[in-house]
C-alpha positions in Angstrom: 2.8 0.7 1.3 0.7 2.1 -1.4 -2.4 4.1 -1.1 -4.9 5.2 -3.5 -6.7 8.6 -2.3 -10.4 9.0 -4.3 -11.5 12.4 -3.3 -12.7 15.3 -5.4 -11.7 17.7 -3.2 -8.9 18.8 -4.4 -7.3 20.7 -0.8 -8.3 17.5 0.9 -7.1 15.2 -1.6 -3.4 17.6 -1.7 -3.4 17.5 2.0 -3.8 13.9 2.8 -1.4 12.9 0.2 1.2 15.1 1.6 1.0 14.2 4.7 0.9 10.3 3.9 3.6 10.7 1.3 5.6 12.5 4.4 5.0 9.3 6.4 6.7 7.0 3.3 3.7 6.0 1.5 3.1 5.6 -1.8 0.5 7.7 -3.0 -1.7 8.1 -6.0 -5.2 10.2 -6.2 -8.3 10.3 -8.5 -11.1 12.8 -8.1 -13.9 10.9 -9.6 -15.3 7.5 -10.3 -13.8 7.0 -14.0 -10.3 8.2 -12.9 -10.2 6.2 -10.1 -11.8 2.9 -11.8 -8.8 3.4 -14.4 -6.0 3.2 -11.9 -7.9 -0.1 -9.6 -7.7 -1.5 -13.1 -4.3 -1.0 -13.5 -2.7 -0.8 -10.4 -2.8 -2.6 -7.2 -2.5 -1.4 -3.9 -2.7 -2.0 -0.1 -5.1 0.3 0.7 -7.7 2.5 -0.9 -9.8 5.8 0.5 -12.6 6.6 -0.8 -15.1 9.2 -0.8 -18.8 8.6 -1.6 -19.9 11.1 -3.5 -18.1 11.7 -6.5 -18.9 14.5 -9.8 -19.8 11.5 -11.5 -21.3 9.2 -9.4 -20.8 7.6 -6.4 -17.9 5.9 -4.4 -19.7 2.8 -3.7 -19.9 1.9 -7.1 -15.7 1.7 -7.2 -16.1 -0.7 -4.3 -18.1 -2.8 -5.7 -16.3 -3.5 -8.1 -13.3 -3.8 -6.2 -14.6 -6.8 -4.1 -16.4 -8.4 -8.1 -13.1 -8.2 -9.3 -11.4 -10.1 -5.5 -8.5 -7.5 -5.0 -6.5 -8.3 -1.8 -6.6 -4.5 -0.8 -7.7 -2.6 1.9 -10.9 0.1 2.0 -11.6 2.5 4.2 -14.4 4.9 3.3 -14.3 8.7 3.8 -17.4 11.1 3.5 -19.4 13.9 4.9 -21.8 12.3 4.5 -22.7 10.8 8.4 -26.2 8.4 7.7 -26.2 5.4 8.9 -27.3 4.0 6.0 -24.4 5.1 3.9 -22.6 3.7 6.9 -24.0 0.3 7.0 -23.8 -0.1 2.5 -20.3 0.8 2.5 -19.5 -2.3 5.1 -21.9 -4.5 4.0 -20.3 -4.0 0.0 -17.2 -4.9 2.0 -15.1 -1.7 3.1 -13.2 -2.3 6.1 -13.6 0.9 7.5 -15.6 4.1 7.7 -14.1 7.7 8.6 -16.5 10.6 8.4 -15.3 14.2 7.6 -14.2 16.2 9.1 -11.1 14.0 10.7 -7.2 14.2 11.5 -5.1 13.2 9.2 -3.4 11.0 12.3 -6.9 9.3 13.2 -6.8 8.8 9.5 -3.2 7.0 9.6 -4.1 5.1 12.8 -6.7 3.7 10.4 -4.8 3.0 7.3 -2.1 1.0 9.5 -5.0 -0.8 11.4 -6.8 -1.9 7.9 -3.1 -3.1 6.6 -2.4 -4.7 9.3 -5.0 -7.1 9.2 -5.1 -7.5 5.9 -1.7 -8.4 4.8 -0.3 -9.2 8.6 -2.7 -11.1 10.8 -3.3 -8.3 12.7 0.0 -8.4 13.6 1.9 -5.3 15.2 5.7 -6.7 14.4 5.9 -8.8 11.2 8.1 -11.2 11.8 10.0 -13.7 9.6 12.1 -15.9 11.1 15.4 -13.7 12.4 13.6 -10.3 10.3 11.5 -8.3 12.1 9.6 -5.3 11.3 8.3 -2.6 13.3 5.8 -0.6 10.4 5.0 1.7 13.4 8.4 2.7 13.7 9.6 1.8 10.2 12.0 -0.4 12.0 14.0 -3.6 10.8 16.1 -6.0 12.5 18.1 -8.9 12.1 18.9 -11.1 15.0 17.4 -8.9 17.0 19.9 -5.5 15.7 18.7 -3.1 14.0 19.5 -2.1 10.6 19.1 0.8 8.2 17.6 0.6 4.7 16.2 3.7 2.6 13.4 4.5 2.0 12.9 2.3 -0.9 14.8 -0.9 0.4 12.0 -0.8 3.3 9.0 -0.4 0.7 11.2 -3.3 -1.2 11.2 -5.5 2.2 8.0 -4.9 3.0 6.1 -5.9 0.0 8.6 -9.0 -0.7 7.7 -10.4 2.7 3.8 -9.5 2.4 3.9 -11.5 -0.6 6.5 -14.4 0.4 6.5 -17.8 -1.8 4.8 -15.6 -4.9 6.7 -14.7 -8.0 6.8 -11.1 -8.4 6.7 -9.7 -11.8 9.4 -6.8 -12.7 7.0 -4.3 -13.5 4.6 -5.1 -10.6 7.9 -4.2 -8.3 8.6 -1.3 -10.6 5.5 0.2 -9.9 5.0 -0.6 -6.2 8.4 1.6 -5.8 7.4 4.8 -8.3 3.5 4.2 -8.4 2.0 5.2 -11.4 5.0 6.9 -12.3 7.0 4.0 -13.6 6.3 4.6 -17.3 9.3 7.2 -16.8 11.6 5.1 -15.7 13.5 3.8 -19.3 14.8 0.8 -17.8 14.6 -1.6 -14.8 18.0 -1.1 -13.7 17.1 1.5 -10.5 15.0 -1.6 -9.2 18.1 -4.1 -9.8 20.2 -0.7 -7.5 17.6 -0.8 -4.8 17.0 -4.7 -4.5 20.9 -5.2 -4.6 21.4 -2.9 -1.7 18.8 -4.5 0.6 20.0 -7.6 -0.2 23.6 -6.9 0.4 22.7 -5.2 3.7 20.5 -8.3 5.4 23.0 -10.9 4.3 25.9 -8.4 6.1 23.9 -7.9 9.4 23.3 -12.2 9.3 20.0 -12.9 7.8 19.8 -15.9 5.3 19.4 -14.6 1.4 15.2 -15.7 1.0 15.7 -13.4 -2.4 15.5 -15.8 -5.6 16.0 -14.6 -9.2 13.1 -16.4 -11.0 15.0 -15.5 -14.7 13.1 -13.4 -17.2 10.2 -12.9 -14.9 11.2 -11.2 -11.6 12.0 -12.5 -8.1 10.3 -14.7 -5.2 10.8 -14.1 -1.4 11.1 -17.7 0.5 
């Protein structure tokens, strides 16, 4: 799962990153409004935390044009700031979630995995499809009901395939879910051929069906 962390302060910003890059996120950070409008723009991403007040301006202002622009991605605000008022803008502009500072880092996870949940799974606490299921709490898959083990990126891989089942999935859009807005180093798309391979190869042996189709010179669909 990939996060987006919009905090200027930059021991906060380093400590939630750690500790949700620790967990297997996907993390990328801005510390004010411009930076972080750049990456909404350019990236997408199943959640994004953000802080009100900004250097140069304020939070809110990224959120709304997050929901003008009608990204599929969760928001959970963060802030000192503990008014009511702030409270009720940020969920009326259409955050689902408000976390007031100071907090711990697992409240804030609890959160992140609450928002995701029912955005992209129903609520959901498993995600199941048909003999695949997946335990994001545990970072657990199985197959027939036996569990198997994928890396670190095969899970992400998984993940984001069946969150976006029956859609055809751009190359690059998979490059950058798996190295974030890091990708532009990779020189070629052959680690995400390694990675996709390997899952693959490893549902089909434990008895899954193959729902991974090539769509050629555009990427793959997951149905």
């Amino acid at each position: 799962m990939k996060i987006l962390i919009i905090e200027d302060e930059k021991e906060l910003r380093k400590s939630i990153v750690t500790y949700l890059s620790d967990l297997g996120y996907i993390c990328e950070s801005a510390a004010t409004c411009k930076e972080a409008q750049d990456k909404v723009n350019d990236y997408s991403y199943d959640c994004i935390l953000i802080d009100i007040n900004l250097p140069d301006g304020s939070g809110l202002e990224v959120l709304k044009s997050i929901k003008k622009e009608k990204k599929q991605t969760g928001v959970i605000i963060i802030s000192a700031n503990n008014s009511l008022d702030d409270k009720i803008e940020g969920l009326e502009l259409g955050s689902d979630d408000y976390l007031t500072k100071p907090f711990h880092l697992s409240e804030l996870n609890a959160r992140i995995k609450s928002v995701i949940r029912r955005r992209s799974f129903e609520g959901s606490t498993d995600i199941i499809f048909n003999e695949i299921k997946i335990n994001p709490e545990a970072r657990k898959v199985e197959v027939h009901g036996k569990e198997i083990t994928l890396t670190g990126k095969e899970y992400e891989l998984l993940l984001f395939f069946i969150s976006n089942k029956g859609r055809v999935i751009p190359k690059d859009s998979i490059a950058e879910h798996i190295w974030g807005d890091h990708m532009d180093q990779a020189d070629s798309f052959d680690f995400i051929y390694t990675h996709i391979k390997n899952m693959r190869k490893k549902l089909i042996q434990a008895g899954s069906a193959d729902y991974l189709n090539t769509v050629y010179g555009i990427g793959y669909r997951f149905q």
